[in-house]
N, C-alpha and C positions, 0 to 999 in steps of 0.2 A: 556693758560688755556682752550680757545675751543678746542685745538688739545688735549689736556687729558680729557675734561668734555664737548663734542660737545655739549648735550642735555640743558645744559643751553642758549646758544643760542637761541633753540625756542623759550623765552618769549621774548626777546628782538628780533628778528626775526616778531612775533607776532605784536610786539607796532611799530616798524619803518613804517612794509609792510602791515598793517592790516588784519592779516592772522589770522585762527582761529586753526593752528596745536596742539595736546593735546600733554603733555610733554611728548610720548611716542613713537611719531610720528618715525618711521625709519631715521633715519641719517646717510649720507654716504659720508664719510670725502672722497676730492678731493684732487687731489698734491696740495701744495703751493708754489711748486719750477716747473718754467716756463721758457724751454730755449729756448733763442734766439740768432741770429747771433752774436750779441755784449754783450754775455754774460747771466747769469741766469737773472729771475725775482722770489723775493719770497715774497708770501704775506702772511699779517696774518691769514687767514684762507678761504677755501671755501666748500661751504657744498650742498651738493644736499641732497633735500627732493623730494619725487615723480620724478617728471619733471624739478622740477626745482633748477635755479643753486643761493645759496647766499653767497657773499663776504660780509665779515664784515672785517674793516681796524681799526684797533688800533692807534690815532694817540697827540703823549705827549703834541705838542704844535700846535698854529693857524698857520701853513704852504700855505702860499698862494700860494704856488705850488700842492698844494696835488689834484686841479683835474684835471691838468695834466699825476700826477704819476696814479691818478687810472684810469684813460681813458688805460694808460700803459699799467696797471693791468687787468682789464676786458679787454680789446682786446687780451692779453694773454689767458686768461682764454677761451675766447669765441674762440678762434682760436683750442688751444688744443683739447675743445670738441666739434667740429664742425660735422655736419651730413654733409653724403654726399649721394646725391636723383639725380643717375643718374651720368651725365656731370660736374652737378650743386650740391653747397654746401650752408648750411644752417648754419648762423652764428649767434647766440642768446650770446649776453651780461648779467651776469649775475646779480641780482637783487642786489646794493650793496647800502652799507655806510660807511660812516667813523666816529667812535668815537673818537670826541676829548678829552681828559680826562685834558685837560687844553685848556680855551678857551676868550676870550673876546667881549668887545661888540661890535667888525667887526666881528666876525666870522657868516658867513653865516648862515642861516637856509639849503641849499641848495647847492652845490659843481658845478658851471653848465661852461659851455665849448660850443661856437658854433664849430658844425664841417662839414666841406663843403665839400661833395660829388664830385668826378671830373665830375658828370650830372653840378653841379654845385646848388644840393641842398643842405638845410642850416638843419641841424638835432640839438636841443640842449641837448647838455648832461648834464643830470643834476640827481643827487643824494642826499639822503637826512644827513645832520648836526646832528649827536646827539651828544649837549653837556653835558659832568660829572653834570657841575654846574647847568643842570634845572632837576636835580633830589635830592629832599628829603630822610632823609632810609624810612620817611615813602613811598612816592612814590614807591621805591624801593622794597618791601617789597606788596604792594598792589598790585601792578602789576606783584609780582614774578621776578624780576629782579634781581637776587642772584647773576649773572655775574661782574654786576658794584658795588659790595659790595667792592671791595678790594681795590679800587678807591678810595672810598669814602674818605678818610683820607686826599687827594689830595685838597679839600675845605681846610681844615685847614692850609697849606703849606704855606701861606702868613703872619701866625698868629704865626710861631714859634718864634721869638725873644718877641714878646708879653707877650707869656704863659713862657715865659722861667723868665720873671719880676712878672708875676701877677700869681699865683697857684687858685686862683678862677678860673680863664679861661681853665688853665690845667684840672681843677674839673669836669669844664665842658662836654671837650672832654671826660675826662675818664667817666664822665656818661653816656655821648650819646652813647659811646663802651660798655657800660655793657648793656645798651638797645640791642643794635645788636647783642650782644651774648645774651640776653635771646631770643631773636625774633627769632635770627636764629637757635639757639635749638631747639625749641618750632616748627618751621618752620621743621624741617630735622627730628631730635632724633625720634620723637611722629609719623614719616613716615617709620619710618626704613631708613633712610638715615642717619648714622652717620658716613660712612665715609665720607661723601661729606661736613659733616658737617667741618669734621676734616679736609679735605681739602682746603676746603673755608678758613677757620678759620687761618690753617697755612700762606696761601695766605697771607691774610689780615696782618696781624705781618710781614711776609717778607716785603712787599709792605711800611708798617709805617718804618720801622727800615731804609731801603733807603731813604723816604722823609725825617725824622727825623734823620739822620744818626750823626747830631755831639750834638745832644739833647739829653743827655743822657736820664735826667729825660720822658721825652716824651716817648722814648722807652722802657724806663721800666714799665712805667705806662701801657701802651698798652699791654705790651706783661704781666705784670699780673693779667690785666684785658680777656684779650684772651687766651693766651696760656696754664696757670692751667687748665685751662677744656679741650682743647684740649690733653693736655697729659693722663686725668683720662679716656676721652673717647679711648684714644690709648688702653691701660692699657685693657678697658671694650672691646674691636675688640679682643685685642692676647686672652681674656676669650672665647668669640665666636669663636672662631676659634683654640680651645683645649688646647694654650699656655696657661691654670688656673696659671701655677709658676710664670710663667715670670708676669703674668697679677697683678696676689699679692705683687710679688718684686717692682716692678714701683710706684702702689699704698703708699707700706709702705717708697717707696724714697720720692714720692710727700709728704709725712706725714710728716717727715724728711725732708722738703726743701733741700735736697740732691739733687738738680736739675743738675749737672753739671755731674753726675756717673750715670746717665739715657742714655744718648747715649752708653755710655761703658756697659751697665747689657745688653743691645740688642746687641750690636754687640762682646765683647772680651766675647768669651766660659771662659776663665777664669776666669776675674772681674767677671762672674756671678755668678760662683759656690761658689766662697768667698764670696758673697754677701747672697746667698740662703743661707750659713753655720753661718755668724751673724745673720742673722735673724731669725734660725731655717725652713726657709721655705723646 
């Protein structure tokens, strides 16, 4: 998601490092693939803004190895971009964390490692904890943190055999999702952001339909609670962007719950013309 949409990272870049970057800030996506003698390193993402360099680590579960692997990582990272002043080389680490997006009540606030110089100094390494679970959508959403929206689903993951006995509980989720899609409308569309909206949005249904994957009812819920709007906002982009036919055809499918001959009117030149010729378009 940051390697296609880096700019969402500033808010969350912003809350970890207390930095006050406006979401417009220049961002300059770095390799994430780091070779070494015993093979690649790849992380999740690394970003220079001005001067400086930030790793953000994506990570599904509580890995009490994980600040090992990122000492790894940032020593990669700081080695690849290293200045050289002279004789002498200049080696900066670069500003990271790890989000856990499933975590517990060991999981650190903090990621830290002593590491002993051959002077025989004690340096500690240490990075900060940001866990899924100590965020709200409203948090989420107050703080512009649009990145960790697609997660969010990831709280509920312990409750599907629950919601699968009780449809109250189900009601529930599907509300809280219609909240998040009016919010994040209301948040994007009214900005001129409707693709990112559409972006997000498809995200978020990808991401439920793996947690939820043998839940039927779950994923259906979710995805017609998100994905109808994502399709009309597709539909309203091919209009902006001179496709008016196509942008009408999709529409009168979505009218027609025809949902399944939607991927086939965009892509097979044929199913379209047939389609444009029933419907007169």
């Amino acid at each position: 998601m940051i390697e296609k949409m880096p700019y969402l990272a500033v808010p969350l870049i912003n809350e970890v490092f207390h930095t006050s970057y406006p979401e417009d800030v220049k961002i300059t996506q770095l390799r994430n693939e780091h070779q070494q003698k015993d093979g690649e390193i790849i992380t999740d993402s690394c970003l220079l803004i001005g001067k400086k360099m930030y790793h953000i680590e994506c990570q599904s579960t509580d890995d009490t190895t994980m600040a090992i692997r990122m000492i790894e990582y940032d020593f990669a990272i700081a080695v690849e971009n290293a200045e050289k002043q002279g004789r002498r080389y200049r080696i900066e680490f670069p500003r990271s964390c790890v989000l856990f997006l499933r975590s517990s009540g060991n999981t650190p606030d903090y990621l830290e490692a002593d590491v002993i110089f051959p002077d025989g100094k004690t340096h500690v390494y240490s990075i900060p904890a940001i866990k899924m679970a100590d965020y709200t959508k409203d948090h989420i959403f107050e703080k512009n943190l649009l990145m960790l929206l697609p997660f969010y689903i990831m709280r509920y993951e312990k409750k599907k055999h629950d919601m699968r006995k009780n449809l109250e509980l189900l009601q529930i989720l599907l509300d809280e999702y219609d909240e998040i899609r009016i919010n994040l409308e209301k948040e994007l569309t009214e900005t001129g952001k409707a693709e990112l909206y559409t972006n997000l949005t498809k995200l978020i249904v990808k991401i439920a339909d793996h947690i939820f994957e043998k839940e039927e009812a779950i994923r259906k819920g979710i995805g017609d609670v998100m994905g109808g709007k994502v399709l009309e906002l597709e539909s309203e982009r091919l209009k902006a962007e001179g496709e008016a036919r196509l942008g009408d055809l999709i529409n009168r499918l979505i009218q027609d719950q025809r949902m399944e001959e939607i991927q086939m009117a965009s892509t097979d030149p044929e199913k379209r013309e047939q389609l444009y010729k029933e419907y007169g378009i």
